[in-house]
Backbone as CSV, one residue per row, in Angstrom:
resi,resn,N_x,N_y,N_z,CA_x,CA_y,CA_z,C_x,C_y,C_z
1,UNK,-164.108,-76.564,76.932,-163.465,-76.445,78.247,-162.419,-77.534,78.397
2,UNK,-161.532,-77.198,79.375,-160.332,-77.882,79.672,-160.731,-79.725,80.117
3,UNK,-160.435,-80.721,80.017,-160.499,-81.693,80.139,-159.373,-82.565,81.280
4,UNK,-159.641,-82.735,82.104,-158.416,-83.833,82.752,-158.447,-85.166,83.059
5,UNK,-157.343,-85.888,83.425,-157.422,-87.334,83.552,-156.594,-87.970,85.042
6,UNK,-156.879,-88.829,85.231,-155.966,-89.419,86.771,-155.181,-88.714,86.647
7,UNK,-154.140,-88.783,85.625,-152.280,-88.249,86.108,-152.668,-86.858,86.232
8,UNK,-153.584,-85.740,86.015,-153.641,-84.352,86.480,-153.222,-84.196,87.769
9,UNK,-152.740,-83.151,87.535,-152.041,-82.541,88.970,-152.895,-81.172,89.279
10,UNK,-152.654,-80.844,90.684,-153.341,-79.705,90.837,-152.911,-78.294,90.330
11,UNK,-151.692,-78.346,90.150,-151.280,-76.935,89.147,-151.833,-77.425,87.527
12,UNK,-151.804,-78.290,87.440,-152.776,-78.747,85.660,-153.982,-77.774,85.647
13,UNK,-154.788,-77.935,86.990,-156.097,-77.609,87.105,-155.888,-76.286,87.303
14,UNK,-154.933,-75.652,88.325,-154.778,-74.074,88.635,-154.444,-73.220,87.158
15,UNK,-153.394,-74.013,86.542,-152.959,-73.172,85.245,-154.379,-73.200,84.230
16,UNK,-155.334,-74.303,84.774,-156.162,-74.381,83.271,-157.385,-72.851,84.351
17,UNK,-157.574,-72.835,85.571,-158.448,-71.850,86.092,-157.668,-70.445,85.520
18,UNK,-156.190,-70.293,85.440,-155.555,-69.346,85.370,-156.068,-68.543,84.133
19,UNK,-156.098,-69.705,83.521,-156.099,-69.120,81.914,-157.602,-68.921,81.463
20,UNK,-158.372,-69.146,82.185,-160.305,-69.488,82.496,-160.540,-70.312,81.508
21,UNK,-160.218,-71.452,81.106,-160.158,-72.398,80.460,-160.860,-73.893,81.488
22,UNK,-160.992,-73.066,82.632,-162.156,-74.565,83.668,-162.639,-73.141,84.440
23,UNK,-163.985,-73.512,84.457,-164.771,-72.521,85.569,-165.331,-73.304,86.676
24,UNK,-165.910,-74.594,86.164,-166.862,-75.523,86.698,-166.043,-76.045,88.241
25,UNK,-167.115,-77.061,88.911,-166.347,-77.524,90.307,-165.455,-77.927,90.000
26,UNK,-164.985,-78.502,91.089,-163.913,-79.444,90.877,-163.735,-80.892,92.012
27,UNK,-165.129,-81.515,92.259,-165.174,-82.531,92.828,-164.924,-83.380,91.557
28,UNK,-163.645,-84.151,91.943,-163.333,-85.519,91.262,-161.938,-84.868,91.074
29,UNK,-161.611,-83.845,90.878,-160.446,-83.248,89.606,-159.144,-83.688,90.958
30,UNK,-157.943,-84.354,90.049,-156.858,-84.145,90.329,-156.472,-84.606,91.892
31,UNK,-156.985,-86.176,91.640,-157.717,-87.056,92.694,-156.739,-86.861,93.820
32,UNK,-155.573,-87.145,93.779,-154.084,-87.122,94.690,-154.255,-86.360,95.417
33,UNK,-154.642,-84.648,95.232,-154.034,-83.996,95.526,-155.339,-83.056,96.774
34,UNK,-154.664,-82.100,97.336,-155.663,-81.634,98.691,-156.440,-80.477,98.153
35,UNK,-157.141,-80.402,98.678,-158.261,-79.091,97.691,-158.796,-78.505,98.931
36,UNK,-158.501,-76.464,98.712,-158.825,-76.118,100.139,-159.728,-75.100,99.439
37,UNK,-160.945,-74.781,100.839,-161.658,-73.631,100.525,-160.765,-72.212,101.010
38,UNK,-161.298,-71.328,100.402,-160.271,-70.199,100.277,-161.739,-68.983,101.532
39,UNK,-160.997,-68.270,101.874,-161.151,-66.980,102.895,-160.200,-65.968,102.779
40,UNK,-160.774,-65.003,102.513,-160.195,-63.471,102.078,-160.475,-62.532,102.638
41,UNK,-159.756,-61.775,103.628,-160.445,-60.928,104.564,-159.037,-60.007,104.546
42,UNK,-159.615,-58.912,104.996,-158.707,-57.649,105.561,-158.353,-57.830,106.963
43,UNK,-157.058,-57.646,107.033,-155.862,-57.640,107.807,-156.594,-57.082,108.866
44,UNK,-157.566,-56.458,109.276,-158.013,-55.928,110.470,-159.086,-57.163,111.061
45,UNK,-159.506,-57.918,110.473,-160.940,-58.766,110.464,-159.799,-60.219,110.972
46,UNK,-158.852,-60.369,110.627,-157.873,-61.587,110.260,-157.867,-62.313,111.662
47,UNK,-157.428,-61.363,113.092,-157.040,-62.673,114.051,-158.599,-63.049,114.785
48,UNK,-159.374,-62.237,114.757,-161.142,-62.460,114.519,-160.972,-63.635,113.977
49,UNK,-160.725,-63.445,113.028,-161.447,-65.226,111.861,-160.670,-66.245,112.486
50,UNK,-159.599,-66.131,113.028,-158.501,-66.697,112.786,-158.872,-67.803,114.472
51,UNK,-159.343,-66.892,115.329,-159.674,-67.497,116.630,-161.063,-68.184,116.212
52,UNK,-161.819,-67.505,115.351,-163.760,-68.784,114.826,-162.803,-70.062,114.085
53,UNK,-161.897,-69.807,113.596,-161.484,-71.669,112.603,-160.617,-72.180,113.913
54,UNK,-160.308,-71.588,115.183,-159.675,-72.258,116.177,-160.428,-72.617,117.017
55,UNK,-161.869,-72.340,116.968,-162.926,-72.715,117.957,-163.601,-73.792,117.386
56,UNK,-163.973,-73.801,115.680,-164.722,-74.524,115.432,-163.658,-74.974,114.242
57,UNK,-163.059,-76.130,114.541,-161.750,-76.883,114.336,-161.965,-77.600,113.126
58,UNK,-163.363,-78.014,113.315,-163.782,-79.307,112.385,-164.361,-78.752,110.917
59,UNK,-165.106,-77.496,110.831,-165.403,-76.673,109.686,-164.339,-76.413,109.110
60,UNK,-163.298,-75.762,110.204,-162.643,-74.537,109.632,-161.474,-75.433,109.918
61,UNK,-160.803,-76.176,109.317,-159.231,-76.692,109.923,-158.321,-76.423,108.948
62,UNK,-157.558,-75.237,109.464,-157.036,-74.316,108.679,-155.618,-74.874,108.315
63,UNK,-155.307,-74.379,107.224,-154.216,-75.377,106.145,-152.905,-74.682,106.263
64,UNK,-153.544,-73.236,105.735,-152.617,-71.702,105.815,-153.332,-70.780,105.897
65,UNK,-152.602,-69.831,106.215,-152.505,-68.497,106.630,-151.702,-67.634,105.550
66,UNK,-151.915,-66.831,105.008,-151.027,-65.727,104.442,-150.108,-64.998,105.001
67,UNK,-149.475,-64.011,104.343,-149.006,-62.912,105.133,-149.776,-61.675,104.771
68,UNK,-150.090,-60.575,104.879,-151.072,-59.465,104.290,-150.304,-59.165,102.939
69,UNK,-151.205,-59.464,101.858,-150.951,-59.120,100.396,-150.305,-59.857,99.827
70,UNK,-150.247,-60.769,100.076,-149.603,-61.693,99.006,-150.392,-63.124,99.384
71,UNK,-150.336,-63.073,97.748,-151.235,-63.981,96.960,-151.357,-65.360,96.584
72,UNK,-149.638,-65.943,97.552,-149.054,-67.091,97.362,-149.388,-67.668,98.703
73,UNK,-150.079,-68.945,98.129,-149.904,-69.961,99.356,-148.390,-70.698,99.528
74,UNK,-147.414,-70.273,99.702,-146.473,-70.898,100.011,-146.190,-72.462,100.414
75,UNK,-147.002,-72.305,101.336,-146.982,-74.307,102.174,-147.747,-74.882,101.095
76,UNK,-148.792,-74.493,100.486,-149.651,-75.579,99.573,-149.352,-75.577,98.447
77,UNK,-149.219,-74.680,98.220,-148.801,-74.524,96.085,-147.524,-72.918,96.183
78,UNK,-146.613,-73.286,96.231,-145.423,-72.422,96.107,-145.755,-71.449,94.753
79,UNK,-146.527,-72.069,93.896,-146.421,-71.102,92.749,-147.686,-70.932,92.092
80,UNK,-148.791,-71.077,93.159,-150.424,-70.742,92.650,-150.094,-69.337,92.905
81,UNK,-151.325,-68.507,92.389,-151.909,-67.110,92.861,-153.503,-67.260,92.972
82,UNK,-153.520,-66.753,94.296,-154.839,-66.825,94.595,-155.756,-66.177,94.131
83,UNK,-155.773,-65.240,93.329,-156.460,-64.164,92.786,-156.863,-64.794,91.132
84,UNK,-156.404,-65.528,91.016,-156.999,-66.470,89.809,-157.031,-68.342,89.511
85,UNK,-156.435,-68.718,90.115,-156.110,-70.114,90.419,-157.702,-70.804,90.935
86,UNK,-158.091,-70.722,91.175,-159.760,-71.197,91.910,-160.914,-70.853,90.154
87,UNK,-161.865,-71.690,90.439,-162.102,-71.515,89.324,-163.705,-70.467,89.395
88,UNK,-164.087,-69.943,90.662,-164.931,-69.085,90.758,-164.695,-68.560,92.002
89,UNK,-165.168,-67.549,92.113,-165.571,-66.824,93.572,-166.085,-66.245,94.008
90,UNK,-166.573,-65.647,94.972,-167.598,-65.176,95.902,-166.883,-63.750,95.963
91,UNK,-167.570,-62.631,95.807,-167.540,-61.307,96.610,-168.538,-60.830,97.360
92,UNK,-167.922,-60.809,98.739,-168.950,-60.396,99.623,-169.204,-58.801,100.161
93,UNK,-170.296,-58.421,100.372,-169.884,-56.511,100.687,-171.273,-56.750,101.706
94,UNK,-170.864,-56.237,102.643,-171.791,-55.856,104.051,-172.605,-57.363,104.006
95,UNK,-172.040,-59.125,103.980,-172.762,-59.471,104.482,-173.471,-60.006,102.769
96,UNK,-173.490,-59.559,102.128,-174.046,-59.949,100.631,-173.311,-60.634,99.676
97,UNK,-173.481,-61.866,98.925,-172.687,-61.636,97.723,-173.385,-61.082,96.282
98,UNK,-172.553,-60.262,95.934,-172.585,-59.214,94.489,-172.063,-60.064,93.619
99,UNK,-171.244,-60.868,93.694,-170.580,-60.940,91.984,-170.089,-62.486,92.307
100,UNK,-170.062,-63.374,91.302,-169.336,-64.613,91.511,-168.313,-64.536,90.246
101,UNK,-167.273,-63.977,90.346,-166.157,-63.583,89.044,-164.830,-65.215,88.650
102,UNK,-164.490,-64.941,88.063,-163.436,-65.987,87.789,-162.065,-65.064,88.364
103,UNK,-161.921,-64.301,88.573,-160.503,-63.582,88.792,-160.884,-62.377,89.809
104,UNK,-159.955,-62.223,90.357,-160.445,-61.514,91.308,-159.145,-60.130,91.243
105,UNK,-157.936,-60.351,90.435,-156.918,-59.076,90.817,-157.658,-58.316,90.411
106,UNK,-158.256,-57.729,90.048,-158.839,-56.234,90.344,-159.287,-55.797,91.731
107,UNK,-159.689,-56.835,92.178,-160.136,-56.254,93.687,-159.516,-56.582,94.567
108,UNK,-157.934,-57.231,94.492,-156.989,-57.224,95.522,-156.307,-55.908,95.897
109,UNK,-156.269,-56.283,97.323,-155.760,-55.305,98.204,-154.552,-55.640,98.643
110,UNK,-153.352,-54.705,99.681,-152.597,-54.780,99.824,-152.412,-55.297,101.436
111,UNK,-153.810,-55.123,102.299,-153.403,-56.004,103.517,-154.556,-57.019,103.425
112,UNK,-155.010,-57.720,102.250,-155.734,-58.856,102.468,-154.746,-59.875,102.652
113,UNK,-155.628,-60.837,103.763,-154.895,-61.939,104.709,-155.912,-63.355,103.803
114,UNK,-155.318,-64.501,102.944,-155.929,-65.263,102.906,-155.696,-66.447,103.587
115,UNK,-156.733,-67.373,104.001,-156.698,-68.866,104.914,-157.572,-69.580,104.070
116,UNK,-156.580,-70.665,104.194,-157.262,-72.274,103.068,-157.201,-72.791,104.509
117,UNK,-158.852,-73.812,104.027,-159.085,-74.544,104.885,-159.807,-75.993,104.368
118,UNK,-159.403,-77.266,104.597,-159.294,-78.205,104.721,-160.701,-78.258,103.583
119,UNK,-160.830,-79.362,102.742,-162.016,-79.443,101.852,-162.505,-80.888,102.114
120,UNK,-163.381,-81.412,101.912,-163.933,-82.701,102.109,-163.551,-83.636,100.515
121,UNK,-163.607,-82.623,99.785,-163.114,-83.621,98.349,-161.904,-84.011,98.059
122,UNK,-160.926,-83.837,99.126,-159.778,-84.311,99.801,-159.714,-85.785,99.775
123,UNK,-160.562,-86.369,100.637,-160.943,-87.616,100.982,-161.608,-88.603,99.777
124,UNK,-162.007,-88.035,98.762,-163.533,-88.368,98.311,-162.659,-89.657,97.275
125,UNK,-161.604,-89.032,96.789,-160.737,-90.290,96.014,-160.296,-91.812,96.919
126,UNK,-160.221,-91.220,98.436,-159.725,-92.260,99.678,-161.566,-93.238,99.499
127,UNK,-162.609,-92.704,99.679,-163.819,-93.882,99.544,-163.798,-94.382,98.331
128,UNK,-163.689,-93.764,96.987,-163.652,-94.386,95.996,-162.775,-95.699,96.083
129,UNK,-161.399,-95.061,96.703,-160.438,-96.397,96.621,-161.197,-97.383,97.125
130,UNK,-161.446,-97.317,98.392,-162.010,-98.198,99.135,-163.566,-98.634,98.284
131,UNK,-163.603,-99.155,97.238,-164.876,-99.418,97.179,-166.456,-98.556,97.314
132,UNK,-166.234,-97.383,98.241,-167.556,-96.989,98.572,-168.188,-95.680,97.522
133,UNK,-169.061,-95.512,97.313,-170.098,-94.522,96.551,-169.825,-93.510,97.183
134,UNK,-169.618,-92.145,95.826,-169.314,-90.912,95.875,-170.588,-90.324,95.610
135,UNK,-171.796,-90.260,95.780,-172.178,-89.869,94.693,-172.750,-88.447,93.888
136,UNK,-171.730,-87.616,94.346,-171.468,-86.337,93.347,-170.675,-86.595,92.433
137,UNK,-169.689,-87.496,92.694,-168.912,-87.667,92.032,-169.064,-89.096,90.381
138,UNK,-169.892,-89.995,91.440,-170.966,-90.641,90.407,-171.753,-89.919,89.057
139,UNK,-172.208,-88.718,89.838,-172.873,-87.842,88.794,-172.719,-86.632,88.524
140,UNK,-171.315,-86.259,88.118,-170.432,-85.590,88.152,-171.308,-84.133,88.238
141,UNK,-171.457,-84.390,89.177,-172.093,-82.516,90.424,-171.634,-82.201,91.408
142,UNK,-171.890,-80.948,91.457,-171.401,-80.596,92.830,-171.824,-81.149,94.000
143,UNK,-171.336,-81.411,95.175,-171.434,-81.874,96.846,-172.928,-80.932,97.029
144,UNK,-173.676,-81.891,97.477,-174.828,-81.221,98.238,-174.819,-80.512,99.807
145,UNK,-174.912,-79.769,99.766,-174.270,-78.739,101.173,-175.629,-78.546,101.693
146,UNK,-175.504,-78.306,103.251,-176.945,-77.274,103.930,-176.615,-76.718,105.353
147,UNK,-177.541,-75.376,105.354,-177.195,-75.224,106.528,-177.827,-76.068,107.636
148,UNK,-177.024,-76.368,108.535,-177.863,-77.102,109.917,-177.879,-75.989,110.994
149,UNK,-178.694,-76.762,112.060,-179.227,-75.753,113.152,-178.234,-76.421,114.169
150,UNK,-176.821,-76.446,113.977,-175.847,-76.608,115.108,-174.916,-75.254,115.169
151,UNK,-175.059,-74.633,116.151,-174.327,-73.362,115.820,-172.904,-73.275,116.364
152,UNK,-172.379,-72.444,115.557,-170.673,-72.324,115.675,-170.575,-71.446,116.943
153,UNK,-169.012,-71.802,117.237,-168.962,-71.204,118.535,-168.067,-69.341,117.666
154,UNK,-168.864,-68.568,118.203,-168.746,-67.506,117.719,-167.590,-66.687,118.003
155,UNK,-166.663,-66.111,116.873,-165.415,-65.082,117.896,-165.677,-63.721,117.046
156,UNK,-165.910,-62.503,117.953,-165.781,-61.066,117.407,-167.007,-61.309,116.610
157,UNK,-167.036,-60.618,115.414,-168.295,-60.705,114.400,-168.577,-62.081,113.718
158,UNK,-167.600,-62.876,113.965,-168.044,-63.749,113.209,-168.760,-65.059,113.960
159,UNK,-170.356,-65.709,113.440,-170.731,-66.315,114.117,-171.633,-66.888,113.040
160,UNK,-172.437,-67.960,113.226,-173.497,-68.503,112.397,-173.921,-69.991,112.766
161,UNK,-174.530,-70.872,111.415,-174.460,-72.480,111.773,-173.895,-73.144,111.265
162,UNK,-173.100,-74.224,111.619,-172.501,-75.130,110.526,-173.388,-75.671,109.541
163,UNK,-172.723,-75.482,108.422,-172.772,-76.193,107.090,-172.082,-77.486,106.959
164,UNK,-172.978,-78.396,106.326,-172.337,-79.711,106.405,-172.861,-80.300,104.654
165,UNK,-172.000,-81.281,104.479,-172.162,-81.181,102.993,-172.352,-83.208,103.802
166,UNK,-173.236,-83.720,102.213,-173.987,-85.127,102.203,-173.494,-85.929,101.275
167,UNK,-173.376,-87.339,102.056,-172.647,-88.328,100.430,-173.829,-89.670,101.303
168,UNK,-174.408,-90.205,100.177,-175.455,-90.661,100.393,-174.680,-92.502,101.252
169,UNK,-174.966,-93.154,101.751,-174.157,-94.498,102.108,-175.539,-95.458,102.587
170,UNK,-175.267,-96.798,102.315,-175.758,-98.031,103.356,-175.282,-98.302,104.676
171,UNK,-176.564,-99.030,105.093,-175.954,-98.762,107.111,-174.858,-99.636,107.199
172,UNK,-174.476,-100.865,105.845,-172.983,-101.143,106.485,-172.051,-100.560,105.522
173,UNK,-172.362,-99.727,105.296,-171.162,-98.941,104.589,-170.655,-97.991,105.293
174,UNK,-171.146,-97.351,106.229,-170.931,-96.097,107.099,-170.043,-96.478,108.138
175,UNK,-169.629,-97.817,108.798,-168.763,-97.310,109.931,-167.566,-97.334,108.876
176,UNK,-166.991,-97.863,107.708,-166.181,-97.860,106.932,-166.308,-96.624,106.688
177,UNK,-166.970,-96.094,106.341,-166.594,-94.667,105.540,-166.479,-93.596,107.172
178,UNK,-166.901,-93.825,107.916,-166.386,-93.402,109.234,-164.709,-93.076,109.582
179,UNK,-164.466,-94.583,109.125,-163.198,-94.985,109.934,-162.011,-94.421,108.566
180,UNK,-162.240,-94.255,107.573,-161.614,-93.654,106.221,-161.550,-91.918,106.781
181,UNK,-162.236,-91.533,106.820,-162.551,-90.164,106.641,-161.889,-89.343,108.081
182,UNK,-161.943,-90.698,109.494,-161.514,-90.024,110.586,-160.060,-89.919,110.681
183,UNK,-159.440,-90.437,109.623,-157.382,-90.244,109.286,-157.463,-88.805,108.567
184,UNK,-158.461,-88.284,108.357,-158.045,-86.696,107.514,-158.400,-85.573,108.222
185,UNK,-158.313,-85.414,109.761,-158.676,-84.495,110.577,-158.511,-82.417,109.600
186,UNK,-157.666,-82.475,108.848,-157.052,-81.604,108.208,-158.259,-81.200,107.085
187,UNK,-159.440,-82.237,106.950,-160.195,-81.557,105.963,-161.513,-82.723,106.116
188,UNK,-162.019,-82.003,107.610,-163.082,-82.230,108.230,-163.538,-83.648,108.976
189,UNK,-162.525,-84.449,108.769,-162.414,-85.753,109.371,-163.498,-86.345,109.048
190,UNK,-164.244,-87.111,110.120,-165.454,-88.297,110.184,-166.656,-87.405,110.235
191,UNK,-167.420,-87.867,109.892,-168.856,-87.784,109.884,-169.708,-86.981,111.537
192,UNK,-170.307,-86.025,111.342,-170.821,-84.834,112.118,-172.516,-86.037,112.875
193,UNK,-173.009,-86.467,111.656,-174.387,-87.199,112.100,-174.619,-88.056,110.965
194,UNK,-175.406,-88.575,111.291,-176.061,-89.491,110.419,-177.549,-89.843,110.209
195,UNK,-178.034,-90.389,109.501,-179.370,-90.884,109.264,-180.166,-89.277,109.482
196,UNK,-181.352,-89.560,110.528,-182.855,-88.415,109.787,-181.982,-86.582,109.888
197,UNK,-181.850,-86.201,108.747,-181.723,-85.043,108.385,-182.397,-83.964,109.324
198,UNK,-183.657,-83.969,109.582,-184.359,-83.231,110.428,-184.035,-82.878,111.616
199,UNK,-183.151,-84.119,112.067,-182.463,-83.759,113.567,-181.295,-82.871,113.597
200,UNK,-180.652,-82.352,112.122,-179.891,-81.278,112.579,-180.618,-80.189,111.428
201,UNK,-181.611,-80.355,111.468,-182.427,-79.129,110.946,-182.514,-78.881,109.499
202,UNK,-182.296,-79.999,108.970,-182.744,-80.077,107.483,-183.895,-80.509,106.635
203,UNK,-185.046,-79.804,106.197,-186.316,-80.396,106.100,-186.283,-81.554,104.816
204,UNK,-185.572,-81.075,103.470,-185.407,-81.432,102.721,-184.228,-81.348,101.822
205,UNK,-183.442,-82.573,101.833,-182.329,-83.221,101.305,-182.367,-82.737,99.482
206,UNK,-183.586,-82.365,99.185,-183.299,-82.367,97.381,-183.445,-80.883,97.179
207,UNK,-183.321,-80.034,98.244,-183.387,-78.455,98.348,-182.201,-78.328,99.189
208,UNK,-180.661,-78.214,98.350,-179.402,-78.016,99.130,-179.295,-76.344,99.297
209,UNK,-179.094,-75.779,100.044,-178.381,-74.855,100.249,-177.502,-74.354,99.050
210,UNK,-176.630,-75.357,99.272,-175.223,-75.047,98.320,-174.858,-75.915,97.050
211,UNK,-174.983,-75.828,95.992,-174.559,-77.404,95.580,-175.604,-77.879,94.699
212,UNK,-175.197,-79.149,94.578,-176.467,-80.300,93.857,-177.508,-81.124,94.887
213,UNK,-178.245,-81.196,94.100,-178.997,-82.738,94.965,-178.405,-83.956,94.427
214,UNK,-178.587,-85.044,95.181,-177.959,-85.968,94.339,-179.180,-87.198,95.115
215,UNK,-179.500,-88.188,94.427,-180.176,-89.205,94.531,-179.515,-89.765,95.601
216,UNK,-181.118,-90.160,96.936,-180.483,-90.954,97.988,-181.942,-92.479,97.506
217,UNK,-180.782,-93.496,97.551,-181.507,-94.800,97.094,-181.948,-95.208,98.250
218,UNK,-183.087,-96.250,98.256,-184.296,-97.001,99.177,-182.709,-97.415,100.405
219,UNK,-182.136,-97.904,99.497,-181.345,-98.825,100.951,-180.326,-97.546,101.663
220,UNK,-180.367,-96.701,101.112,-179.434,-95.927,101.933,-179.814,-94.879,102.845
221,UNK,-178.906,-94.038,103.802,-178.907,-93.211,104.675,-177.981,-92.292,104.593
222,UNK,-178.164,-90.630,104.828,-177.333,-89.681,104.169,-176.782,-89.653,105.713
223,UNK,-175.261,-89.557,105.098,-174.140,-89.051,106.045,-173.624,-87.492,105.884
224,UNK,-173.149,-87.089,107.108,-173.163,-85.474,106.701,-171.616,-85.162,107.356
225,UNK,-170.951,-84.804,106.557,-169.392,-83.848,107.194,-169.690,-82.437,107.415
226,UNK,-169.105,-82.346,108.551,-168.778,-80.525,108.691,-167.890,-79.874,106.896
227,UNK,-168.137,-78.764,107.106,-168.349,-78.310,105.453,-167.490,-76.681,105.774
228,UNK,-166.634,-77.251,104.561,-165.937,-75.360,104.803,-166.337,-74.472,104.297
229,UNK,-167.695,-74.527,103.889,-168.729,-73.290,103.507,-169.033,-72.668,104.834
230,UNK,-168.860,-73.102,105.542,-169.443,-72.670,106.793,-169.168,-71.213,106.968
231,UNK,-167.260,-71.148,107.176,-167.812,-69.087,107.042,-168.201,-68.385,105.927
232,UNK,-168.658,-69.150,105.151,-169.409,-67.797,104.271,-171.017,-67.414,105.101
233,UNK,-171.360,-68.680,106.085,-172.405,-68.129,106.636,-172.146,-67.145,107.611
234,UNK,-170.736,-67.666,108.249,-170.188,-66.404,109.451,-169.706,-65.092,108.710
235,UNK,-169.800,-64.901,107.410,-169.323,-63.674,106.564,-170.831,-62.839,106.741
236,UNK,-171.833,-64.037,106.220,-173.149,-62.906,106.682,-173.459,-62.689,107.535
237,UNK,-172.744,-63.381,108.733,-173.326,-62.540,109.993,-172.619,-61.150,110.320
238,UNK,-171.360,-61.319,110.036,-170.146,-60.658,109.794,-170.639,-58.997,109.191
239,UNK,-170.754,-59.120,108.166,-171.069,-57.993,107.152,-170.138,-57.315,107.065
240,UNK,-169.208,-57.747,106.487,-167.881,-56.906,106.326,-168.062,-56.064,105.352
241,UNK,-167.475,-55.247,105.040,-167.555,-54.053,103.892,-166.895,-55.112,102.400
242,UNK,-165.629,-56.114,102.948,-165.409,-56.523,101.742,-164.859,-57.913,102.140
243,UNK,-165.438,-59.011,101.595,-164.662,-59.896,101.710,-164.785,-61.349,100.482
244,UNK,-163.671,-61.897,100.354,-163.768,-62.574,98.954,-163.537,-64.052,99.458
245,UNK,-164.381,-65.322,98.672,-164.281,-66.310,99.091,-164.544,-67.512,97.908
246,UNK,-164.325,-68.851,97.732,-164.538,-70.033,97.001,-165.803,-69.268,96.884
247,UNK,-166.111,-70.085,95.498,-168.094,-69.935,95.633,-167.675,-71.690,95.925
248,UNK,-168.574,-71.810,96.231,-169.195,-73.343,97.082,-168.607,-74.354,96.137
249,UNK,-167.954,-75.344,96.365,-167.368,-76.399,95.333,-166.708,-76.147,94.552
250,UNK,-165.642,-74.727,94.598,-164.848,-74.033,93.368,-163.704,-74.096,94.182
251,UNK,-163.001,-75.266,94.122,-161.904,-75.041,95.271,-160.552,-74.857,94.507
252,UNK,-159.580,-74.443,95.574,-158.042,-74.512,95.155,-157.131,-76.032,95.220
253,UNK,-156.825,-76.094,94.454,-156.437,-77.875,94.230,-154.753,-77.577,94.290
254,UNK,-154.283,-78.036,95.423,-152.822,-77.725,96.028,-151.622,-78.176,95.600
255,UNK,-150.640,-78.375,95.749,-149.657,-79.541,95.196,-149.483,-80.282,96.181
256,UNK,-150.068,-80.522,97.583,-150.110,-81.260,98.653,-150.679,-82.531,98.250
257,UNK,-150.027,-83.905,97.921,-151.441,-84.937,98.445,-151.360,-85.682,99.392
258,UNK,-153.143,-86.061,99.350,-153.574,-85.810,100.579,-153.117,-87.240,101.432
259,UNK,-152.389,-88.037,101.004,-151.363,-88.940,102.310,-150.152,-88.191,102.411
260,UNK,-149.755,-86.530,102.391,-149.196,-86.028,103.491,-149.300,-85.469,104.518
261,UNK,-150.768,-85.812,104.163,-151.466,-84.325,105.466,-152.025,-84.943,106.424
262,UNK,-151.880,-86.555,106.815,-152.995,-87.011,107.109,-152.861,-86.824,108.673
């Protein structure tokens, strides 16, 4: 498999998904640059979704918008295609996913509407700078994700709970990683909660939802961001006949970086 280093860029990483030469996540990859979760829906479902990422701002803080059928993110990567550029994905049918494929033009349509929305591994190079522990990125895994029992504010069919993804910290490490994370409003900003898990409805931290577990040490306390997995939970409430999405930590890595977006 494809290999990269600091100077990678995010078309490095898109051309190496293009060619399916990287399947794997891509927390750490192509540190600079902005990495969005992807949403694929039919042109009828579109200003629906479009009013749930305007209600619930902090999941869903939407990057772009498409136009129906075309495959180019224009504002983020002028010359990705979305239909292979990501290095896995989700197909959803009534509410289910069937298939996690590397490419998806076979099952593009001509009024699918796609929206990138803001990723948390955006930031994750900004704590490193700063000194502080990644640690998915420590142990090169995917972000530990879960659902919590805070529920989204619902528009049309789409409704569910936020998903929030965990990076493990010390109690004086957290207002720092607070005050880092609250300059990137564009891809989930500051921290949702902190400390006992249980209070937003998580029994157990080493049983993620989405993702990896990753070791939380004696001195530390898990911090939790709002998570742009979130509508794939509003997809199952949803049950659309068809809809295509990131699989969890398979993001699109932009030519945006991320001190322009801030």
């Amino acid at each position: 498999m494809t290999s990269f280093n600091e100077s990678s860029s995010g078309r490095d990483v898109r051309l190496a998904c293009r060619r399916g030469d990287w399947t794997a996540h891509t927390s750490g990859l192509a540190a600079e640059f902005a990495q969005a979760n992807l949403v694929i829906l039919p042109a009828e479902h579109a200003d629906d979704f479009r009013i749930f990422c305007e209600r619930n701002p902090q999941p869903c803080p939407l990057l772009e918008v498409t136009q129906p059928g075309d495959p180019v993110p224009h504002v983020m990567a002028g010359d990705a295609d979305l239909r292979t550029d990501l290095p896995r994905y989700r197909v959803w049918r009534d509410g289910d996913v069937t298939d996690e494929p590397t490419d998806i033009t076979d099952l593009w349509r001509d009024d699918f509407v796609s929206f990138l929305i803001g990723c948390s591994f955006t930031f994750d190079a900004v704590l490193l700078q700063a000194g502080l522990p990644v640690r998915h990125v420590e142990e090169s895994c995917n972000v530990p994700m879960y659902r919590s029992n805070i529920d989204c504010v619902p528009a049309g069919s789409f409704q569910g709970p936020l998903v929030v993804s965990m990076r493990p910290f010390r109690v004086d490490e957290v207002a720092r990683a607070d005050e880092l994370t609250a300059r990137f409003p564009h891809f989930h900003g500051r921290p949702v909660h902190q400390g006992d898990p249980q209070a937003i409805g998580i029994e157990d931290l080493s049983l993620p939802d989405f993702g990896d577990p990753v070791p939380l040490r004696k001195d530390e306390i898990p911090v939790f961001w709002a998570c742009g997995v979130t509508p794939q939970c509003a997809l199952e409430a949803a049950r659309l006949p068809l809809a295509i999405t990131h699989a969890p930590g398979h993001m699109l890595i932009t030519d945006r970086k991320h001190d322009e977006l801030l």
